[in-house]
C-alpha positions in Angstrom: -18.5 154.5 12.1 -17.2 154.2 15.5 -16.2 157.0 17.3 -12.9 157.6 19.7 -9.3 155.7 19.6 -9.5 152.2 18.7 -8.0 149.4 20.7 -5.9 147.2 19.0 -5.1 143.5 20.6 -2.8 140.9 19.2 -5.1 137.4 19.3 -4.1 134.0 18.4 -4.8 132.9 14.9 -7.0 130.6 16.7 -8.7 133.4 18.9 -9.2 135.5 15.6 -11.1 132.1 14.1 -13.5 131.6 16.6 -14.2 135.2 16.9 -15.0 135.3 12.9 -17.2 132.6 13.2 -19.1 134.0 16.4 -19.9 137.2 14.5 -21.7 135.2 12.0 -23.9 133.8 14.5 -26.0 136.9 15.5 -29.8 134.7 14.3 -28.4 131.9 16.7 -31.8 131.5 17.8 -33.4 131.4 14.3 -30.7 129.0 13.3 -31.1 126.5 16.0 -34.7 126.0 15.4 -34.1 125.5 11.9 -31.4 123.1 12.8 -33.2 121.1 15.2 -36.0 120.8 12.1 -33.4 119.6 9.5 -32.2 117.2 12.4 -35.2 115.7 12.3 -35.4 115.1 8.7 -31.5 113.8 7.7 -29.8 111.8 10.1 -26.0 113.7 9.7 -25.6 113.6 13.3 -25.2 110.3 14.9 -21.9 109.6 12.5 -20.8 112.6 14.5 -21.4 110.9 17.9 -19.2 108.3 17.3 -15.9 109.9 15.9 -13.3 108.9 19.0 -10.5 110.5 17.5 -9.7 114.0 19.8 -7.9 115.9 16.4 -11.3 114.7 14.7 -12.6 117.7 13.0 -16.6 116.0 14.4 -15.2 115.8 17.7 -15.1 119.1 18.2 -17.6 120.3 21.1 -18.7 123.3 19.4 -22.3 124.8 19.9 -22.7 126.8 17.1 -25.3 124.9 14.9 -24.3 126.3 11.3 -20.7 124.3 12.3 -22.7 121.2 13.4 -24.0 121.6 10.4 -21.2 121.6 7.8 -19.8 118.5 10.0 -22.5 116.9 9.6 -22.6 117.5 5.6 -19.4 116.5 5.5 -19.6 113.1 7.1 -22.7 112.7 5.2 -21.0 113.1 1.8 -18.1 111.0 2.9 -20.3 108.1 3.9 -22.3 108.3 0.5 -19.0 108.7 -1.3 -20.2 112.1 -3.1 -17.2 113.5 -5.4 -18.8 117.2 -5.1 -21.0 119.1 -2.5 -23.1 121.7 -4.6 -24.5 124.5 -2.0 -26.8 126.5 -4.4 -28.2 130.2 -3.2 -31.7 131.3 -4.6 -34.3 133.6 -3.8 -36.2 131.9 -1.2 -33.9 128.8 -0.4 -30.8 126.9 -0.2 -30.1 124.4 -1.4 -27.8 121.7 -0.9 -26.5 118.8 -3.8 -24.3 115.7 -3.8 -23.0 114.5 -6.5 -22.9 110.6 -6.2 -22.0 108.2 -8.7 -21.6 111.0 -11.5 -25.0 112.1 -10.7 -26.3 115.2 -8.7 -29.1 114.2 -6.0 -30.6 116.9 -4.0 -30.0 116.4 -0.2 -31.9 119.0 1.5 -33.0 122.8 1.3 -32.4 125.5 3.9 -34.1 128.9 4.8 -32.4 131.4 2.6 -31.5 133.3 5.6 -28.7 130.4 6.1 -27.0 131.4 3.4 -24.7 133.6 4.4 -23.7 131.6 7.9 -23.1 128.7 5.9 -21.2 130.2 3.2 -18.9 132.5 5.8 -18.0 129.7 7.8 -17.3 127.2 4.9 -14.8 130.4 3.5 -13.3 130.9 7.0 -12.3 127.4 6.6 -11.1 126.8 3.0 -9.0 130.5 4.1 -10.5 132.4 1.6 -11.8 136.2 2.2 -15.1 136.2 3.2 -15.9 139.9 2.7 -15.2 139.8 -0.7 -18.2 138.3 -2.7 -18.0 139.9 -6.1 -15.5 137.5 -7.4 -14.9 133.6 -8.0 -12.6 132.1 -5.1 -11.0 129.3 -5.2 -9.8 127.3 -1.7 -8.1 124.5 -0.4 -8.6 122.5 2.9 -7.6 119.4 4.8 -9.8 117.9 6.8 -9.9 115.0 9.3 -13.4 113.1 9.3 -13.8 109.8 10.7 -10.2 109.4 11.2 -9.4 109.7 7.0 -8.0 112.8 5.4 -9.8 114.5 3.3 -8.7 117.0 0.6 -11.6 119.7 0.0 -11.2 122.0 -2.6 -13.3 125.1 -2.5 -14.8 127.3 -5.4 -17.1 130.1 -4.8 -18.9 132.2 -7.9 -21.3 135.2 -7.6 -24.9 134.7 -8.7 -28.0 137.0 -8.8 -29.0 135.2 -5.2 -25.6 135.6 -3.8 -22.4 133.3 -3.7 -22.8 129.8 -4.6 -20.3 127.1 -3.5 -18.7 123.9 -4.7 -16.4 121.3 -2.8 -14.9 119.0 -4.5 -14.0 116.1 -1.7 -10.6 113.9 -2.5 -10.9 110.6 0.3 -7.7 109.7 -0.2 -8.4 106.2 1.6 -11.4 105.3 -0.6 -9.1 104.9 -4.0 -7.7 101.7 -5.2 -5.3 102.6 -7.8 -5.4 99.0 -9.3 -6.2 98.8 -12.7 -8.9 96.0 -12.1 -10.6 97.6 -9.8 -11.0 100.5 -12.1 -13.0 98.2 -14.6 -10.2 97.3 -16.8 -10.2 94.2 -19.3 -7.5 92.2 -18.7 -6.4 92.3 -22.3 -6.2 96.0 -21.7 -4.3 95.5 -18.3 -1.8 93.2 -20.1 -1.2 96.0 -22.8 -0.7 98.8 -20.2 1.4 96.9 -18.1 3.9 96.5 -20.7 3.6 100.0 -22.5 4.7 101.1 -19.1 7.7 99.6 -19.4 8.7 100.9 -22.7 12.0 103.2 -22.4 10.3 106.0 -24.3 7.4 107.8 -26.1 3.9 109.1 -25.1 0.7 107.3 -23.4 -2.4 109.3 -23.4 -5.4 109.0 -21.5 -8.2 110.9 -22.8 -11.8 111.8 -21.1 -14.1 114.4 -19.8 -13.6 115.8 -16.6 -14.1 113.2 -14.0 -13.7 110.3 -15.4 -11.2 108.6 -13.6 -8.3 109.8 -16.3 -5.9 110.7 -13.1 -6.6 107.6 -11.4 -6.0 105.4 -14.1 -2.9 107.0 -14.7 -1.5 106.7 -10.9 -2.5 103.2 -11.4 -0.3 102.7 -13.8 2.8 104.6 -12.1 1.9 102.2 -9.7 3.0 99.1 -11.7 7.0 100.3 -11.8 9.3 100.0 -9.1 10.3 103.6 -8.4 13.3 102.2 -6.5 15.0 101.3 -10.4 13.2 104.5 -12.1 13.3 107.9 -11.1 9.4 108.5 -11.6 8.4 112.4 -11.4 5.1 114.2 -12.0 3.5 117.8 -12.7 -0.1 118.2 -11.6 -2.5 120.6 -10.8 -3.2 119.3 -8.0 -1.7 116.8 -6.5 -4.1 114.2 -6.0 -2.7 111.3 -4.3 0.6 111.2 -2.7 2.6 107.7 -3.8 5.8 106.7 -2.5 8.7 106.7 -4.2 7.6 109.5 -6.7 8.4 113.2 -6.7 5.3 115.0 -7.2 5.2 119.0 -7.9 2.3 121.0 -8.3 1.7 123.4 -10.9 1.1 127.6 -8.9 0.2 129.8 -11.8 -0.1 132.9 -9.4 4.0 132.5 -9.0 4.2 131.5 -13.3 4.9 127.9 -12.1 3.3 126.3 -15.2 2.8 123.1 -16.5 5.2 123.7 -19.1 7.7 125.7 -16.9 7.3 123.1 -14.5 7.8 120.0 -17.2 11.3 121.6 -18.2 12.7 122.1 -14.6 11.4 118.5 -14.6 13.2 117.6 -17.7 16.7 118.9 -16.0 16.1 116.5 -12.9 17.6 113.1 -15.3 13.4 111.2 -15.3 12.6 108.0 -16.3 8.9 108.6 -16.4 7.4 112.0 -16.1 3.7 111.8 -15.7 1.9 115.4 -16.6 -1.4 115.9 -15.2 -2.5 117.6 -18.5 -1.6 118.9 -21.8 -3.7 122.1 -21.8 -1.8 123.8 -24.5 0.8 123.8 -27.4 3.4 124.5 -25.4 3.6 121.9 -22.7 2.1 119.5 -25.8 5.5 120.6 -27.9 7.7 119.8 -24.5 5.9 116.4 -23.8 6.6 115.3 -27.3 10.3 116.3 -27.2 10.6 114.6 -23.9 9.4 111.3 -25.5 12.1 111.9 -28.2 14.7 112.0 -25.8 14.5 109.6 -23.8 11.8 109.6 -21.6 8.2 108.1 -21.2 6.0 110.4 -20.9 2.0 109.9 -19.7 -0.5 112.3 -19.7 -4.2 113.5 -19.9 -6.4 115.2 -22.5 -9.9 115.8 -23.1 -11.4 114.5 -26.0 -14.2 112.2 -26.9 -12.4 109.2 -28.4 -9.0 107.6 -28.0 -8.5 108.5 -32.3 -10.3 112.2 -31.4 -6.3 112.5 -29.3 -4.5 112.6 -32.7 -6.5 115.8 -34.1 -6.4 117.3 -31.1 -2.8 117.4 -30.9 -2.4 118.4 -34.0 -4.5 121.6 -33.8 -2.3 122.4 -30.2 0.3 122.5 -32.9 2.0 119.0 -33.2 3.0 118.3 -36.8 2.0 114.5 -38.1 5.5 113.4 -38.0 6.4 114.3 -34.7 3.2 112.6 -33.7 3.6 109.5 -35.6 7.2 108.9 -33.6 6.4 109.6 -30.6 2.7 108.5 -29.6 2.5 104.6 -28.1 -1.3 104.5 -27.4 -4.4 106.7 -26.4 -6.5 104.6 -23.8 -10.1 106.9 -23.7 -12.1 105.7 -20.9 -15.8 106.6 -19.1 -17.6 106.2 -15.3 -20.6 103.8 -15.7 -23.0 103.5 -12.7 -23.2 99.9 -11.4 -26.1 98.3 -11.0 -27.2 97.5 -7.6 -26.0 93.9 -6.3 -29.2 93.8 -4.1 -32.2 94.4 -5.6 -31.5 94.4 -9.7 -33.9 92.3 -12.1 -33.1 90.1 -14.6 -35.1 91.3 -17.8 -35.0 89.6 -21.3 -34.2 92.8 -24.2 -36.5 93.7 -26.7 -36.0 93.5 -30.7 -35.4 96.9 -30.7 -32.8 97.2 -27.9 -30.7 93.7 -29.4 -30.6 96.1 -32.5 -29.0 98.6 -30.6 -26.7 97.0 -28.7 -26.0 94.3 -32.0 -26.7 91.4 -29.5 -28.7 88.2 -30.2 -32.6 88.8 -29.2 -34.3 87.6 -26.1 -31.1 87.8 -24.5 -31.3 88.5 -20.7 -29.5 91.2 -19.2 -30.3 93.1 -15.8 -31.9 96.2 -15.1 -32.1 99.0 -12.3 -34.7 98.7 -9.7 -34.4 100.2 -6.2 -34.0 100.0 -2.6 -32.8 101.3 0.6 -29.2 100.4 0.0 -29.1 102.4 -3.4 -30.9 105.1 -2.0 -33.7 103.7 -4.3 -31.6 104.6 -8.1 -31.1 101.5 -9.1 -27.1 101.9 -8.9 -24.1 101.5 -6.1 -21.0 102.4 -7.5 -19.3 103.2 -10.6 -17.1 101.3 -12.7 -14.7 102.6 -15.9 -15.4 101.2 -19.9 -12.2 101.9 -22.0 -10.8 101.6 -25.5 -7.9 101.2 -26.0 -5.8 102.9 -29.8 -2.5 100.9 -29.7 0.1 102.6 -32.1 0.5 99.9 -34.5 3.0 100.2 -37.8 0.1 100.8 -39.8 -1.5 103.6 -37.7 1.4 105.5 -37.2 1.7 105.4 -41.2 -1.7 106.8 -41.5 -0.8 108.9 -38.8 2.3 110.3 -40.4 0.2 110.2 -43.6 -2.5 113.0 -42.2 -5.4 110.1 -41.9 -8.7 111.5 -39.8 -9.8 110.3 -36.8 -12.4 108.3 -38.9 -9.6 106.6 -41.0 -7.5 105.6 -38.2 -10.9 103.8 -36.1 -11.7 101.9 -39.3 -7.6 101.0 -39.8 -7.6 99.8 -36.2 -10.2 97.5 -36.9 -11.2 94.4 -35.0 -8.3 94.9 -32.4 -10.0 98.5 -31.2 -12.8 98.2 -29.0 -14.7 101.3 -28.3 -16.6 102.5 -25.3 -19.5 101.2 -26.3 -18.1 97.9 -27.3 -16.4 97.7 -23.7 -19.7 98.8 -22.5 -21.7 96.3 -24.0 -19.7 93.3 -22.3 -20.5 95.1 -18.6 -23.8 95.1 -19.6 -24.1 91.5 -20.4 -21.8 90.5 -17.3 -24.6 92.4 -15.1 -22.3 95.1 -13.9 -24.2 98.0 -15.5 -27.3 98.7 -17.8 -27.6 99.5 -21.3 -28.7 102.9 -20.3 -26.1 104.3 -18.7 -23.4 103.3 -21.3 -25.3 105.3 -23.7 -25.7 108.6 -21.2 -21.9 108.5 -21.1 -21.3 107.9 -24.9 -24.1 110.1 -26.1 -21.6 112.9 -27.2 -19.9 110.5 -28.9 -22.4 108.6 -30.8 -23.6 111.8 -31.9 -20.2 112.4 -33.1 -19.5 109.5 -35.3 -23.1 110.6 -36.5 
């Protein structure tokens, strides 16, 4: 404890910054040398180099090497389009993970004496209190990198090594929110571009986490004309800003809900009201009202199947009836790696596999191989498989009737391709591999089992 009056002075929220960041920097030395050995290994900073733009979060001419560091991550995960940066504390490293293409590569690991710098400054940035480490946090930052915007969001979590951290990275610019580019039939484009349309009633898209279920669903806002429709959303968070549209985000720490925030939305005369998620019986009891009155409603649920929607409403509380009016279609959908363009091999598939996939034998499809491009996996890329439930007469019969998610996949028939099915034409149009359209199915296929 010091000893005497203290001095108080009034600094600049900028001044306060850099003077954080500076006291996190007392190994300096020790850091620089184990900078200048991880410069040697990854090349993060010539991207750096190049950035023109002034307001460029790289441009800035800063010497501390933990913040040439996390630039240089950050341009590095851009360029590889990672979805998540893992930074992972244990008891003699750090370690550091992308997440590219659905899948989690290691990129390099630090001295465990990092940990600390790297974490402060990353906290310092995403605004979140970096004395408190007992606790999850969870942060938000824009960012500037190579002239795009980028949307970071920040979670930290204790561990037994110390904090870990996770940013999930939203380049806005690297999106295309058209339905064939997300890997859509164009049967199934031709059905969602006129369910949009309908006056009223509820499309679902189903999913685990990140698997496209809020892209495909801006992609689909993205067929109306908001200047004829008044098009409102409820999300948590906002992911993509889109003209025309009133977007609100969902602040839990001021009881702004999703189903507080859907009936304030409600009162504001919609045409479309897109909710980001239907996490529980409440907002699923608002949505379906909303589709009763008047309003087409799109949303997002996690659930294994397009069919797996109707239980799942039903156990937040929805009664068969309700569901059977109000329901137009559940679209379930899944990110498939795509094969390489540059270095995959044509292979012909074995008895056993044309079993599997129910295709003729001998039949040639391609496989993964390797090289430089593809960071030698095989894959560049990712592209969606869907199925598609349409709402028939007869479904919503069974539907009102209390039929199982078993009952209404057999009812749908021919018409109701699954994932697998969907999967199954990539594969023999050389997009993906067999492979990966059963990793991403598994946990349904063990399901149905």
């Amino acid at each position: 404890m010091a000893e005497g009056p203290l001095n108080v002075t009034t600094v600049s929220a900028e001044a306060f910054e850099k003077q954080l960041v500076s006291s996190y920097q007392r190994d300096s030395d020790e850091a620089r040398q184990m900078m200048a050995e991880i410069g040697n290994e990854m090349d993060f900073y010539t991207v750096a180099g190049e950035l023109p733009d002034r307001e460029d979060l790289l441009d800035a001419n800063d010497d501390a090497p933990i913040i040439r560091l996390i630039n240089a991550m950050l341009t590095e995960a851009i360029k590889e389009k990672a979805s998540d940066i893992h930074i992972e504390t244990y008891e003699r490293h750090l370690q550091v993970r992308f997440r590219i293409d659905g899948v989690l590569r290691e990129i390099l690991r630090l001295h465990r004496n990092l940990a600390s710098l790297l974490i402060s400054r990353i906290k310092v940035m995403a605004r979140l209190d970096i004395a408190e480490k007992r606790v999850p946090q969870d942060g938000r930052m824009v960012l500037r990198i190579g002239g795009r915007a980028v949307d970071v969001r920040v979670s930290t979590l204790p561990s037994n090594h110390g904090e870990r951290i996770v940013l999930r990275l939203l380049d806005k610019n690297s999106v295309s929110l058209d339905l064939a580019a997300l890997g859509m039939s164009q049967q199934n484009q031709r059905h969602i571009d006129a369910l949009i349309r309908r006056p009223h009633g509820i499309i679902l898209v189903t999913g685990p986490t990140g698997s496209g279920k809020s892209t495909t669903l801006y992609a689909a806002l993205s067929l109306l004309n908001p200047r004829d429709r008044n098009i409102m959303t409820v999300e948590d968070p906002v992911e993509y800003e889109l003209d025309g549209i009133s977007q609100t985000q969902v602040n839990p720490k001021v009881d702004m809900t999703f189903a507080r925030s859907l009936r304030a939305i409600l009162r504001q005369d919609p045409d479309v009201v897109l909710v980001g998620e239907i996490r529980d019986g409440e907002t699923a009891q608002i949505a379906v009202q909303a589709s009763l009155t008047g309003h087409l409603v799109l949303s997002t649920l996690h659930t294994n199947s397009a069919a797996g929607a109707l239980s799942r409403l039903q156990d937040m509380g929805i009664p068969p009836f309700l569901l059977s009016t109000s329901l137009l279609a559940v679209l379930a959908q899944r990110l498939v790696r795509t094969l390489c363009p540059r270095c995959r091999q044509p292979c012909q598939v074995s008895t056993e596999l044309a079993m599997d996939m129910d295709i003729p034998p001998e039949t040639t499809i391609w496989q993964p191989a390797g090289c430089q491009h593809c960071s030698f996996t095989g894959y560049h890329g990712r592209t969606g498989i869907h199925e598609l439930l349409l709402i028939d007469d007869r479904i919503r019969t069974a539907i009102y009737q209390g039929e199982g998610e078993l009952g209404i996949t057999r009812l749908a028939g021919s018409r109701y391709l699954t994932l697998r099915g969907d999967g199954r034409q990539k594969v023999l149009a050389g997009e993906t591999s067999w492979e990966e359209v059963v990793r991403v199915t598994e946990s349904r296929l063990q399901e149905e089992e």
